[in-house]
C-alpha positions in Angstrom: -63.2 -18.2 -45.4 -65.9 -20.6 -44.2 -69.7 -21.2 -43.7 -70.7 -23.3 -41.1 -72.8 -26.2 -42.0 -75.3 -28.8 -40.1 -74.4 -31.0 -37.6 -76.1 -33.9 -39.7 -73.7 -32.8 -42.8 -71.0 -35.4 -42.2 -68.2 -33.1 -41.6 -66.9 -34.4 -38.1 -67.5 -38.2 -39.6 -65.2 -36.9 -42.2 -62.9 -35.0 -39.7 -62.3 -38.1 -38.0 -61.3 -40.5 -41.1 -58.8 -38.4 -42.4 -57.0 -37.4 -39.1 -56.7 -41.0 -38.8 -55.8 -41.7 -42.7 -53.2 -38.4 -42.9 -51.2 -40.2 -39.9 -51.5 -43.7 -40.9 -50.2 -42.5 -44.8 -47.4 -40.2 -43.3 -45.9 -42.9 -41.2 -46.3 -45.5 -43.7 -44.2 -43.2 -46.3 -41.6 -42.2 -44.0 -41.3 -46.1 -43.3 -41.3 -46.4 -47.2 -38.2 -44.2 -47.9 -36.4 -45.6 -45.1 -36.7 -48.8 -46.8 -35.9 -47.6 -49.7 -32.2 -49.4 -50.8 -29.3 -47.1 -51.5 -29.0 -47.8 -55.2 -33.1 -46.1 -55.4 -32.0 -43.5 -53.3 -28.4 -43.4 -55.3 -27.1 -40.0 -56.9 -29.1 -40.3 -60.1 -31.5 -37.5 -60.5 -34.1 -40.2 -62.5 -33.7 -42.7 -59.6 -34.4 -40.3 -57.2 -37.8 -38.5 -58.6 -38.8 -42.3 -59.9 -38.7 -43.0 -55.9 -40.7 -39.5 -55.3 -43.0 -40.5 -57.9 -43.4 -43.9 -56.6 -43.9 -42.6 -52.7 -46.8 -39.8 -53.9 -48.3 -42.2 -56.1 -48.6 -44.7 -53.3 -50.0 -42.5 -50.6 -52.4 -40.6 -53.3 -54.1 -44.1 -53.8 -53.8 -45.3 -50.0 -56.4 -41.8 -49.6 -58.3 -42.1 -52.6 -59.5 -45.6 -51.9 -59.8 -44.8 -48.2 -61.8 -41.8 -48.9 -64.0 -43.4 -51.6 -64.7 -46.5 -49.6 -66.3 -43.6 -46.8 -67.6 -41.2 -48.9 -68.4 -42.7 -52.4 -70.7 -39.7 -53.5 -67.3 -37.0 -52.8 -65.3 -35.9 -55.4 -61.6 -36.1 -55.1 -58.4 -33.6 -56.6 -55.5 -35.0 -56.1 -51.6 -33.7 -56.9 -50.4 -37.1 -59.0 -53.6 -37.8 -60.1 -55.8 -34.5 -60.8 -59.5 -34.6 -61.6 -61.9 -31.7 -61.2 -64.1 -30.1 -58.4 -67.4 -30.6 -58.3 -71.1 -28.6 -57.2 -71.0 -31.6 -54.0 -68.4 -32.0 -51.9 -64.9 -32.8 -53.3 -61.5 -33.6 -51.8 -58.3 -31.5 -52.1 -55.6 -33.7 -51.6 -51.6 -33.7 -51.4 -50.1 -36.7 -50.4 -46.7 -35.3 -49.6 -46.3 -32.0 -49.1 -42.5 -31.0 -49.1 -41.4 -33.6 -51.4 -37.8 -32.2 -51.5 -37.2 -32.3 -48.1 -39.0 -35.7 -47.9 -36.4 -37.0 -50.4 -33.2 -35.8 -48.6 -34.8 -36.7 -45.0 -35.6 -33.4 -44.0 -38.6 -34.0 -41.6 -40.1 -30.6 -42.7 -43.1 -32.6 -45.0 -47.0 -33.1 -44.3 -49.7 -34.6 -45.7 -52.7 -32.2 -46.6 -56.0 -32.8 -47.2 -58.7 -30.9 -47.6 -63.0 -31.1 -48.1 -64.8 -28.0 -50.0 -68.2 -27.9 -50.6 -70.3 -24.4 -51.4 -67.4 -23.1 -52.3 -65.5 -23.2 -49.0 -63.2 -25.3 -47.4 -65.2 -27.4 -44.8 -62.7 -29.8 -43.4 -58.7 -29.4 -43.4 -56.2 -31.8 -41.8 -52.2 -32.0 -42.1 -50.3 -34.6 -41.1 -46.9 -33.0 -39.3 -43.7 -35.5 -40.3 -41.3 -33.1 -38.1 -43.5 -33.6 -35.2 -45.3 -36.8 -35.7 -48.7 -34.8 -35.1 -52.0 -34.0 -36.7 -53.8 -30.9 -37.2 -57.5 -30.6 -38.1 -60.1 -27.9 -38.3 -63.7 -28.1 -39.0 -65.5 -24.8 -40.2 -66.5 -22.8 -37.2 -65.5 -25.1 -34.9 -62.0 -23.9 -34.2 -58.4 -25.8 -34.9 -57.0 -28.5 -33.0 -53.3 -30.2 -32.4 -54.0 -33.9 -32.0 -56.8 -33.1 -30.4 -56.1 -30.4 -28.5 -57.5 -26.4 -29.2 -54.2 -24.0 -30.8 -54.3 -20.7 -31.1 -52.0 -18.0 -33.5 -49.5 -16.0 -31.5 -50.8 -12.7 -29.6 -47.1 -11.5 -31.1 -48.2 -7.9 -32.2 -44.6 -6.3 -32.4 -42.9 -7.1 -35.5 -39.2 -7.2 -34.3 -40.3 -10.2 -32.8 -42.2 -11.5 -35.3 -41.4 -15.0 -36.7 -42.2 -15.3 -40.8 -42.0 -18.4 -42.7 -42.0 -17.4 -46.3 -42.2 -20.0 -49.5 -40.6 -19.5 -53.0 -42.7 -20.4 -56.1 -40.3 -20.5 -59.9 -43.9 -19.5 -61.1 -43.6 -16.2 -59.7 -40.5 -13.7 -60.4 -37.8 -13.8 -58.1 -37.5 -10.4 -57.7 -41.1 -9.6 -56.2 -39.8 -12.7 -54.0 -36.7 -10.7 -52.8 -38.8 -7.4 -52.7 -40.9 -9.1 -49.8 -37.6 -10.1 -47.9 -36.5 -6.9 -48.0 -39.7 -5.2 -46.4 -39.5 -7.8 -43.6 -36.0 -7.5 -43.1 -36.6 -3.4 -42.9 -39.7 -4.2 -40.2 -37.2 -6.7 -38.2 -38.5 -9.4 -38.8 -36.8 -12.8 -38.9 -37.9 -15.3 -42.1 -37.3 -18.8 -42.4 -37.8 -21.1 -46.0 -39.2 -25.2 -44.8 -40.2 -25.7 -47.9 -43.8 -27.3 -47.4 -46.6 -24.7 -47.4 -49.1 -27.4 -45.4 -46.3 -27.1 -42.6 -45.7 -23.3 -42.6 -49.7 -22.2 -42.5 -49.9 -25.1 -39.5 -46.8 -23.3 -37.9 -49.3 -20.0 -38.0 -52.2 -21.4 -36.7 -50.0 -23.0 -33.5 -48.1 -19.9 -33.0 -45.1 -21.3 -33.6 -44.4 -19.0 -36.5 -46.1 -15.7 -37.5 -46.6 -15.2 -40.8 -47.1 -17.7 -44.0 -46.8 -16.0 -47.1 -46.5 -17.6 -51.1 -46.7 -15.5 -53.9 -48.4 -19.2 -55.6 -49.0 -21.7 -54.6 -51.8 -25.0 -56.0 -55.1 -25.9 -54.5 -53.6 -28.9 -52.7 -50.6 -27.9 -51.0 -52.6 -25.1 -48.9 -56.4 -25.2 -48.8 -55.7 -27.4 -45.5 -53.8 -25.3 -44.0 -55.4 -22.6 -44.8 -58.3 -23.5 -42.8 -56.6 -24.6 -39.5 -54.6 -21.1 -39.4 -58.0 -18.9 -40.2 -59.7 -21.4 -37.7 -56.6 -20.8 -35.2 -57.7 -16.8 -35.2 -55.2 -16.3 -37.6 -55.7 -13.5 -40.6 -56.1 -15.7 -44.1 -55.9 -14.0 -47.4 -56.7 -15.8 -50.2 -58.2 -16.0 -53.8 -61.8 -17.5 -53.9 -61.8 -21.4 -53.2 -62.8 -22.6 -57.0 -60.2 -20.1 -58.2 -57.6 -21.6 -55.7 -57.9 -25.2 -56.8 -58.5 -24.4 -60.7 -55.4 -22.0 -61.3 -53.5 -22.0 -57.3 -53.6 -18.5 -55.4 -51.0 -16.7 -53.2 -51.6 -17.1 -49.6 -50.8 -14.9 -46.6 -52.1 -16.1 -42.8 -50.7 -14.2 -40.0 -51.0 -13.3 -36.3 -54.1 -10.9 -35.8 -52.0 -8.6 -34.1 -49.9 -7.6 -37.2 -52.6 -7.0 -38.9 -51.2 -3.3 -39.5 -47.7 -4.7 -39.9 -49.0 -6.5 -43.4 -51.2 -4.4 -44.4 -49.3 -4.3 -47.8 -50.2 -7.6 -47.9 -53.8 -7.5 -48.0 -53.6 -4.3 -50.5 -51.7 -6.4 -53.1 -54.4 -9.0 -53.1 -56.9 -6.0 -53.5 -55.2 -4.5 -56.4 
């Protein structure tokens, strides 16, 4: 998942700008669409993704300047406005992460942001709208909760076993359902948020068990990723440049159901 790098490699200067940037942008775009008058936020399906657009474009430039102010030799991917990875260090970045439920005031949205360099993820940090809180991991260095160390669950009995799963149009539906039914037979309970960034942050607290997307882009998980594998959860993934090139599926779950999802880890070895 990781290598660890140097002290001297900038990684906790860069830890510490973008927990502070993920929070400042989250609040700032929950304050925007509370703003927002009635007539943007009115019944028309135009006038509402204009307002999404509007919000994601905002943030994507409050963290693209902030970032290249910083760190003008980094790279930067963004959701709204793409660009490519690069052999130094890049950003990952998705501004709002649940934009749905960001729309209709569902608090379940983040903001993820990510730093790769060698071909791993170095630096993830989500900002948590439902909880007002920021998560943030450095490579080998373990995942924090504003601060403070998390840990995935020691939950090693499936029946009761928490799973948030997410639903990608990209994939078929029926593989979707296929998965349901396998937790379902195991007794496990699932839940749909609809923000990846959330559900892999959900792992990596404990708060939820298993995170699993059949696709999902570079942006919305690469984060996340990081602060549930740093958390002790179990990450499966496609290689990094893959991931942010052409997206990946993603599992993370509890170490102690390891056996439970072993079908998971087989279908991402077939």
């Amino acid at each position: 998942m990781h290598s660890p790098h140097h002290a001297d490699s900038g990684l906790a200067a860069r830890c510490d700008l973008v927990r502070r940037l993920a929070a400042d942008v989250g609040r700032e775009a929950e304050a925007f669409r509370q703003d927002a008058d009635a007539e943007t936020l009115g019944v028309a399906t135009k006038g509402l993704q204009d307002f999404v657009t509007v919000a994601d474009r905002r943030a994507e430039d409050r963290i693209r300047s902030a970032l290249a102010r910083a760190f003008p030799e980094d790279g930067f991917v963004g959701e709204e406005t793409g660009g490519t990875g690069s052999s130094g260090g890049y950003w990952v970045v998705d501004p709002i992460d649940g934009t749905t439920n960001y729309l209709r005031g569902l608090r379940h949205w983040g903001v993820s942001i990510a730093f790769v360099r060698d071909g791993a993820v170095q630096v993830g940090c989500v900002y948590d709208a439902a909880r007002d809180s920021v998560y943030s991991a450095i490579a080998g260095q373990g995942a924090l909760r504003d601060g403070d160390p998390i840990r995935a669950s020691a939950v090693s009995d499936p029946r009761r076993a928490l799973a948030i799963v997410g639903y990608s149009r990209r994939t078929p539906f029926a593989d979707h359902q296929l998965l349901l039914g396998r937790l379902h037979e195991q007794g496990i309970e699932y839940r749909r948020l609809g923000s990846a960034a959330l559900g892999l942050v959900r792992v990596a607290a404990g708060t939820a068990d298993l995170y699993w997307e059949a696709h999902l882009n570079g942006w919305d998980m690469l984060a996340g990723a990081l602060i549930a594998a740093e958390a002790g959860a179990e990450v499966l993934m496609l290689p990094v440049d893959r991931a942010v090139a052409d997206g990946s599926p993603v599992a993370a779950y509890a170490p102690g159901l390891a056996e439970t999802f072993a079908f998971l880890r087989e279908s991402f070895e077939a």
